[in-house]
mmCIF file as gemmi writes it, N, C-alpha and C atoms, coordinates in Angstrom:
data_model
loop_
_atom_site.group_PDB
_atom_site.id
_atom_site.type_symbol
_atom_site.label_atom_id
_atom_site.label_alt_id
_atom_site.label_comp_id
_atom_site.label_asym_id
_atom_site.label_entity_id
_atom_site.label_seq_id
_atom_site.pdbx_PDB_ins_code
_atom_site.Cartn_x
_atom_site.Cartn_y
_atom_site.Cartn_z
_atom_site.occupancy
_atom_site.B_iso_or_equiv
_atom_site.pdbx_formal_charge
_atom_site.auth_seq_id
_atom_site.auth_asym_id
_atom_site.pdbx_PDB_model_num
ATOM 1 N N . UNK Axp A 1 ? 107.695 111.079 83.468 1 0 ? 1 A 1
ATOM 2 C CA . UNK Axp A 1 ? 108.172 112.119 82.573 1 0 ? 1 A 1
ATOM 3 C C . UNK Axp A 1 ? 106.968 112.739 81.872 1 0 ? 1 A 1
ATOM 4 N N . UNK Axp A 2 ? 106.813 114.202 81.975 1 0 ? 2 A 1
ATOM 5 C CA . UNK Axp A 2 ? 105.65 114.63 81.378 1 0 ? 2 A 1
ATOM 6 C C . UNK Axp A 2 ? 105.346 114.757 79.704 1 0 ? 2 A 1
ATOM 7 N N . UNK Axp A 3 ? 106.337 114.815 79.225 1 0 ? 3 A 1
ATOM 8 C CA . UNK Axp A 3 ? 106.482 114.428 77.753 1 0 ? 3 A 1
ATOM 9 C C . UNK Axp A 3 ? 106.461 113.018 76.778 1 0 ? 3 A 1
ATOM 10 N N . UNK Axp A 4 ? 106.99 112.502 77.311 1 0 ? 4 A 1
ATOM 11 C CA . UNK Axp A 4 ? 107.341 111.072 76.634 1 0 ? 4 A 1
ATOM 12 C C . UNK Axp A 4 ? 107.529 109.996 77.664 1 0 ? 4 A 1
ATOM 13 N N . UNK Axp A 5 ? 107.639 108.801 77.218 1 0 ? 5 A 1
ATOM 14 C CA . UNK Axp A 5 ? 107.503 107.46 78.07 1 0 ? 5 A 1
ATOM 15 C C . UNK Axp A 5 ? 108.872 107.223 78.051 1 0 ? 5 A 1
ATOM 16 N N . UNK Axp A 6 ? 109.527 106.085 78.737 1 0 ? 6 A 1
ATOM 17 C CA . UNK Axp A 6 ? 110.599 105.831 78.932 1 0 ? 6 A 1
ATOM 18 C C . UNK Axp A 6 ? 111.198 105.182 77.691 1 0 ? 6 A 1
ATOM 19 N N . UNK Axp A 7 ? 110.214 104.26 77.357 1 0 ? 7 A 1
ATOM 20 C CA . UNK Axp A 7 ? 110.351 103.521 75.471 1 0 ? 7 A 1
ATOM 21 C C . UNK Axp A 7 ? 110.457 104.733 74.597 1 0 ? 7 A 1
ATOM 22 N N . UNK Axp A 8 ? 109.974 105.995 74.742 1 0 ? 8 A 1
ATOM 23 C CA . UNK Axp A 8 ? 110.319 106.747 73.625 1 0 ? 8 A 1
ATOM 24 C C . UNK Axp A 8 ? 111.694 107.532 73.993 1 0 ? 8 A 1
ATOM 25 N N . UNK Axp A 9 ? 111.737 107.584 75.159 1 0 ? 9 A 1
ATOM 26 C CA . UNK Axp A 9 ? 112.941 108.276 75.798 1 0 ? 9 A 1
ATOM 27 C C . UNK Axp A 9 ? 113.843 107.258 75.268 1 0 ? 9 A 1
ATOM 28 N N . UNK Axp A 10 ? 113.898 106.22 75.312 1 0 ? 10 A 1
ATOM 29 C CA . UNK Axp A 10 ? 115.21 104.525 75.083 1 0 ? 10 A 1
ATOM 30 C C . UNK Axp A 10 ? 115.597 104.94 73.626 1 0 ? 10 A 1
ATOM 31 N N . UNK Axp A 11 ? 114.688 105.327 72.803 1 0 ? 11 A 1
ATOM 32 C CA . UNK Axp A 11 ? 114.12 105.103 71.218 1 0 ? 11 A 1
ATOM 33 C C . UNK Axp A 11 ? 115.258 105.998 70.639 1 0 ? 11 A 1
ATOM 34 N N . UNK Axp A 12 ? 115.031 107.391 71.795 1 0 ? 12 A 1
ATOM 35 C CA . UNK Axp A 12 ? 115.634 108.648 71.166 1 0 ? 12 A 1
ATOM 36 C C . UNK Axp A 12 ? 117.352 108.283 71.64 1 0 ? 12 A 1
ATOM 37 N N . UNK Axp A 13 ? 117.195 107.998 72.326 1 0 ? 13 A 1
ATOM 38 C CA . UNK Axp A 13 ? 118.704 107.711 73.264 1 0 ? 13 A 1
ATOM 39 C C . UNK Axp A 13 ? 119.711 106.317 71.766 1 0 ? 13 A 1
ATOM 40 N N . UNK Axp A 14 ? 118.591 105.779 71.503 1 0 ? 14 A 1
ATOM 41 C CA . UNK Axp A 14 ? 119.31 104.499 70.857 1 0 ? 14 A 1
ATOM 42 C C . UNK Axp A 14 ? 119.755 105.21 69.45 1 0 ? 14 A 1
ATOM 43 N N . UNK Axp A 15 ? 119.136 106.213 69.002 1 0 ? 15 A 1
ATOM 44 C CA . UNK Axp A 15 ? 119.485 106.848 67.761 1 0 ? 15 A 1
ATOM 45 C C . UNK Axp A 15 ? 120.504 107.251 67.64 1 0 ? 15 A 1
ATOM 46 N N . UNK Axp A 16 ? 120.949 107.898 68.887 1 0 ? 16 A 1
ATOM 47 C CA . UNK Axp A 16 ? 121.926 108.636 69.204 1 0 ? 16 A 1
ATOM 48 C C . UNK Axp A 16 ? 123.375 107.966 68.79 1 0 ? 16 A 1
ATOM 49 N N . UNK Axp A 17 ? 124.465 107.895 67.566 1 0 ? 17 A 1
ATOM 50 C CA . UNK Axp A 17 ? 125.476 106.99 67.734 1 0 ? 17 A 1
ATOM 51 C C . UNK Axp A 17 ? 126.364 107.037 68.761 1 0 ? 17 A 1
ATOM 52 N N . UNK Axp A 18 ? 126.62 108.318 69.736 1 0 ? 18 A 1
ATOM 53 C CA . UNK Axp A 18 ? 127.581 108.232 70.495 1 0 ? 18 A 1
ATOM 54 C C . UNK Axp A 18 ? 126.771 107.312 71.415 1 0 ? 18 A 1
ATOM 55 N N . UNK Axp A 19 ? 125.449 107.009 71.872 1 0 ? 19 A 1
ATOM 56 C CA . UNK Axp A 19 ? 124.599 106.658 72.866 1 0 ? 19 A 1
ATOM 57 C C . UNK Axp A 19 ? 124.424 105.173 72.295 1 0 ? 19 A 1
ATOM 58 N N . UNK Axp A 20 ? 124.774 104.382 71.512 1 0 ? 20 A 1
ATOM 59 C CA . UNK Axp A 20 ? 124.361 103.254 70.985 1 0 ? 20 A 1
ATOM 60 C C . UNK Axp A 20 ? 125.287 102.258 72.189 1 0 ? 20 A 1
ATOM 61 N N . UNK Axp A 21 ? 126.297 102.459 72.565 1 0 ? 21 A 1
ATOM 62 C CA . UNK Axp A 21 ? 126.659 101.172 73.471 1 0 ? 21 A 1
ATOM 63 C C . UNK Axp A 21 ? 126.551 101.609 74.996 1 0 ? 21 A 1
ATOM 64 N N . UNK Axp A 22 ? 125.584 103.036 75.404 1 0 ? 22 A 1
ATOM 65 C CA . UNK Axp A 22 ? 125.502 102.911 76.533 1 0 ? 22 A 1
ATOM 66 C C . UNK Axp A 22 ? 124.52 102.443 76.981 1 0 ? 22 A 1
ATOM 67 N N . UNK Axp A 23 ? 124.859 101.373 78.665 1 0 ? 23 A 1
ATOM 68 C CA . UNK Axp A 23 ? 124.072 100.184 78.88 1 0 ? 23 A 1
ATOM 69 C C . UNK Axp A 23 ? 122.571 101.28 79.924 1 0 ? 23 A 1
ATOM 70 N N . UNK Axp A 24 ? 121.423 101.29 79.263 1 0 ? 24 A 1
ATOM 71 C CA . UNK Axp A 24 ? 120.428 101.34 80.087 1 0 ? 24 A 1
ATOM 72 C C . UNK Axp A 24 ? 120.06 100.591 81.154 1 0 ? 24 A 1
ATOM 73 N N . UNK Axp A 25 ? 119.583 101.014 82.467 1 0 ? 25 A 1
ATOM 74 C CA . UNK Axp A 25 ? 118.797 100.304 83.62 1 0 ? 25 A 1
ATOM 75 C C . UNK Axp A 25 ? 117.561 101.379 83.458 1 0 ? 25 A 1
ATOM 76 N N . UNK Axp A 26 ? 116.641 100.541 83.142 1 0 ? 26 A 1
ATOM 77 C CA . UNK Axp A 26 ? 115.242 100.716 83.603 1 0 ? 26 A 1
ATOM 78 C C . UNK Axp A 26 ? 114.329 100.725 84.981 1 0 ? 26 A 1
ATOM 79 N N . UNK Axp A 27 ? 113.849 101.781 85.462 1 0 ? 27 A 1
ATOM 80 C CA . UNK Axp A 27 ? 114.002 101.53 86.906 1 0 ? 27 A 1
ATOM 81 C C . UNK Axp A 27 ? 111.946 101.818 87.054 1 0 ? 27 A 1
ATOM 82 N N . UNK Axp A 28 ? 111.055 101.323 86.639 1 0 ? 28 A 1
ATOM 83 C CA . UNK Axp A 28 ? 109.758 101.58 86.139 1 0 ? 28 A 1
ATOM 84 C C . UNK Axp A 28 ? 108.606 100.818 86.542 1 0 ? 28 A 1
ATOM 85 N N . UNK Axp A 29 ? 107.708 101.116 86.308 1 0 ? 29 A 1
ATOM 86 C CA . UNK Axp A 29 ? 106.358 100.341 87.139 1 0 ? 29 A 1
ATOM 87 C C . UNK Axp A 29 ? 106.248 98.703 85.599 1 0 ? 29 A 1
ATOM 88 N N . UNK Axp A 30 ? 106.495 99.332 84.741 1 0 ? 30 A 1
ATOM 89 C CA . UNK Axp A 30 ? 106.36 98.036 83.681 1 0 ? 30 A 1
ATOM 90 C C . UNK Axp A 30 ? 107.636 98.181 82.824 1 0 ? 30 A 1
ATOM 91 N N . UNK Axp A 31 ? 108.37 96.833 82.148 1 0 ? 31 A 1
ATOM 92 C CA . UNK Axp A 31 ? 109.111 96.786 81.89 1 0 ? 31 A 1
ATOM 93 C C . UNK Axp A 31 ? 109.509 97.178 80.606 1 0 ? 31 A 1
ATOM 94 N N . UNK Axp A 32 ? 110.722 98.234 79.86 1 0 ? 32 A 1
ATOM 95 C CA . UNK Axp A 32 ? 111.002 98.601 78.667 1 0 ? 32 A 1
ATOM 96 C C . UNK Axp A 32 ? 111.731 97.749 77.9 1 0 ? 32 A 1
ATOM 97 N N . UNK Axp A 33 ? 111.11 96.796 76.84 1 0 ? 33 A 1
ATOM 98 C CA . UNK Axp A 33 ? 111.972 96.119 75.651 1 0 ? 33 A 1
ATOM 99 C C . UNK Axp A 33 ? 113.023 96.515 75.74 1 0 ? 33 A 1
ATOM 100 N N . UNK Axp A 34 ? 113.539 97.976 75.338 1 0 ? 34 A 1
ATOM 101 C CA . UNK Axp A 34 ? 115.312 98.194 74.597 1 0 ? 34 A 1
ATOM 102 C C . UNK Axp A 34 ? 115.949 98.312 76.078 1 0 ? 34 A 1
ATOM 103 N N . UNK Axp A 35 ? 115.618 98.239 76.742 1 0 ? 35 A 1
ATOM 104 C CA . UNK Axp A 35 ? 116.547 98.491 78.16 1 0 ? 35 A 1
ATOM 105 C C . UNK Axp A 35 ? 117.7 97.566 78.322 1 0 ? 35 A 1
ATOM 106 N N . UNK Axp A 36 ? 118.814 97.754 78.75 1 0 ? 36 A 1
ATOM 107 C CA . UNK Axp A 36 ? 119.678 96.581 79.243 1 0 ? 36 A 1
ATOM 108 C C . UNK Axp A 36 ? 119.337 95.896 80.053 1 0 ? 36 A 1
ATOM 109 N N . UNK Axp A 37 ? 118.787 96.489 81.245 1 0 ? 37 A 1
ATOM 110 C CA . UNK Axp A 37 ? 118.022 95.481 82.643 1 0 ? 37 A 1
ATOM 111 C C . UNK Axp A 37 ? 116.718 96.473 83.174 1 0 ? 37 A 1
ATOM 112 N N . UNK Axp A 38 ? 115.982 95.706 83.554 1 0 ? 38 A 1
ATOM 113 C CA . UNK Axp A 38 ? 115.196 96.222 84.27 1 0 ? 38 A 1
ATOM 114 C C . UNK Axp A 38 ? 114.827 96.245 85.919 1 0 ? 38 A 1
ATOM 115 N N . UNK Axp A 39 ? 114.575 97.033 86.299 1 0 ? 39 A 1
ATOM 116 C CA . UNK Axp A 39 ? 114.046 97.148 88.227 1 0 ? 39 A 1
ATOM 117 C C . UNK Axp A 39 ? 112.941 97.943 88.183 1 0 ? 39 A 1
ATOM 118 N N . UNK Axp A 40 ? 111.771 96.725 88.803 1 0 ? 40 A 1
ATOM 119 C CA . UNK Axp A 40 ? 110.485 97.207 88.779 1 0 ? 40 A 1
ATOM 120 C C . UNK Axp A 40 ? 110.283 98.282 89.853 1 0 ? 40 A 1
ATOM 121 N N . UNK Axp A 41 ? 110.251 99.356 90.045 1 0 ? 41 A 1
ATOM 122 C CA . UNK Axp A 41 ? 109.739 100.262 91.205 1 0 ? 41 A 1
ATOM 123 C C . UNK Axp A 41 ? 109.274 99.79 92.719 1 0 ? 41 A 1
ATOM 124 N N . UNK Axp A 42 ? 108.85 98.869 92.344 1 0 ? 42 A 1
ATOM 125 C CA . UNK Axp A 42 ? 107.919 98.177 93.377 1 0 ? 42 A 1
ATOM 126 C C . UNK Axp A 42 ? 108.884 96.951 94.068 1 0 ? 42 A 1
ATOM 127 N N . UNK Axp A 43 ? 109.989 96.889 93.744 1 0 ? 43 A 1
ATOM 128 C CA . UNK Axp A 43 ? 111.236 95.783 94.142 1 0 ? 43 A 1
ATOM 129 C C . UNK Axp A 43 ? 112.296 97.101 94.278 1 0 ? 43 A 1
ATOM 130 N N . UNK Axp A 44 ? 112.317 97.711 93.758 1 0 ? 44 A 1
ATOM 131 C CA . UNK Axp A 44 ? 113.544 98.883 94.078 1 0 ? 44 A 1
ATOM 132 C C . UNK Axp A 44 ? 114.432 98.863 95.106 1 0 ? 44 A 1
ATOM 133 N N . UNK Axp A 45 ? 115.507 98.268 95.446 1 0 ? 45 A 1
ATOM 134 C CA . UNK Axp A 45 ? 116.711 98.368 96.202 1 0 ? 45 A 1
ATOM 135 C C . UNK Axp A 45 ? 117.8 99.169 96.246 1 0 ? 45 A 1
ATOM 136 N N . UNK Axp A 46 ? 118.118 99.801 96.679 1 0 ? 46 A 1
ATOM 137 C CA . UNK Axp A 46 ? 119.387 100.889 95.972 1 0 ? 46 A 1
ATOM 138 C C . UNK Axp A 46 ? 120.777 99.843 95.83 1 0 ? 46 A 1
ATOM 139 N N . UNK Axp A 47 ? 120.241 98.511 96.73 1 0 ? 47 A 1
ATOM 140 C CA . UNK Axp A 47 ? 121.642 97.683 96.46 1 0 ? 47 A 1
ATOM 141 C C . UNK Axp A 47 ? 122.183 97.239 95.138 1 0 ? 47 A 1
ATOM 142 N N . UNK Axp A 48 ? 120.864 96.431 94.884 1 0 ? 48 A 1
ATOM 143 C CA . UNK Axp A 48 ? 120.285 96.415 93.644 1 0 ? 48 A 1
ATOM 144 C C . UNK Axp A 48 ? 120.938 96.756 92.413 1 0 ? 48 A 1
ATOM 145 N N . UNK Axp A 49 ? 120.518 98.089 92.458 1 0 ? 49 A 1
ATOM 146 C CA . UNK Axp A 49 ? 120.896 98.876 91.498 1 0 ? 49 A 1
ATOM 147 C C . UNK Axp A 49 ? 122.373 99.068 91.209 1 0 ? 49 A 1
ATOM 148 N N . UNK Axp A 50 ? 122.677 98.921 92.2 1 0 ? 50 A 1
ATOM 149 C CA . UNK Axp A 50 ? 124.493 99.729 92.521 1 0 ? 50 A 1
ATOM 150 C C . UNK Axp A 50 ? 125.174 98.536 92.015 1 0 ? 50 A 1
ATOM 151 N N . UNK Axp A 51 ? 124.569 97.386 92.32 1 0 ? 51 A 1
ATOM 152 C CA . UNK Axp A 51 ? 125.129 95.972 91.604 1 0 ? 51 A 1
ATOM 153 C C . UNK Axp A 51 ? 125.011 95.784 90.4 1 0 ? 51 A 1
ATOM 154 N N . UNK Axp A 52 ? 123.483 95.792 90.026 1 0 ? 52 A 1
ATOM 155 C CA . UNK Axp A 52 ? 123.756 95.979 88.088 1 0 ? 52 A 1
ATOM 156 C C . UNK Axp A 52 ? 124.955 96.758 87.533 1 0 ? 52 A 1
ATOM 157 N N . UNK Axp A 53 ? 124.788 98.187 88.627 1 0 ? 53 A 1
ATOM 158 C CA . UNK Axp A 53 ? 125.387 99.149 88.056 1 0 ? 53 A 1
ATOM 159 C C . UNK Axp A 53 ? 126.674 98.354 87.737 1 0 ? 53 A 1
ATOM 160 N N . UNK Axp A 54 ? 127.565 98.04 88.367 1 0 ? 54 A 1
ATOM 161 C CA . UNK Axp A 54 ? 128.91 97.514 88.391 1 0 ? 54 A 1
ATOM 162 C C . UNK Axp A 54 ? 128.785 96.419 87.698 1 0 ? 54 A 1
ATOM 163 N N . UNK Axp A 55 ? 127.695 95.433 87.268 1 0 ? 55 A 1
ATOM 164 C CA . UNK Axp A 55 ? 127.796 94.307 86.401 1 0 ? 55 A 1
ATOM 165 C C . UNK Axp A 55 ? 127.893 95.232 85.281 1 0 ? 55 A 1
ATOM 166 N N . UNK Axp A 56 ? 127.4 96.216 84.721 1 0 ? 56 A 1
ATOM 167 C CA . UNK Axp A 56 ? 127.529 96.259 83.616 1 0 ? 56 A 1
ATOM 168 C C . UNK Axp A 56 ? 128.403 97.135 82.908 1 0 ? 56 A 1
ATOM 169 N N . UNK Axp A 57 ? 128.955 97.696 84.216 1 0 ? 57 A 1
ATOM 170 C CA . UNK Axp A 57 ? 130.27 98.683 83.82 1 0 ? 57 A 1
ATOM 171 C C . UNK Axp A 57 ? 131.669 97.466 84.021 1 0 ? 57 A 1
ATOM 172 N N . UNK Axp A 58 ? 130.773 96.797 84.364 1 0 ? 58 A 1
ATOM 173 C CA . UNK Axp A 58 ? 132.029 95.38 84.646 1 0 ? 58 A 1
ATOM 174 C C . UNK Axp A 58 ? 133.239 95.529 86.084 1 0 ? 58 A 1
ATOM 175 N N . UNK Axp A 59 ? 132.709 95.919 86.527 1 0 ? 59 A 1
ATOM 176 C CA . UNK Axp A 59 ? 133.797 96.017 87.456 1 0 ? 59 A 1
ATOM 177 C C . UNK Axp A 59 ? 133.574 94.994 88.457 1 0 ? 59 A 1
């Protein structure tokens, strides 16, 4: 992102009250503290992902 990092992007997102219980995936070369989960770039699976995805929408 040419502006801001993903931690400041999380930062602005967490302020947000309608945005406070939506679950972040971090998908990045190093890992973001406020994130819900993280996937390092370099492990990137689209399976992966599609599975968090549904762990954390719960389905």
């Amino acid at each position: 992102m040419p502006r801001m990092n993903g931690e400041i992007l999380l930062d602005n997102i967490r302020r947000m009250d309608s945005y406070i219980q939506v679950p972040v995936i971090a998908v990045s070369n190093t890992p973001i503290p406020k994130a819900d989960f993280f996937i390092s770039k370099s492990d990137f699976k689209r399976d992966n992902l599609i599975q968090k995805i549904k762990e954390l929408v719960h389905e």
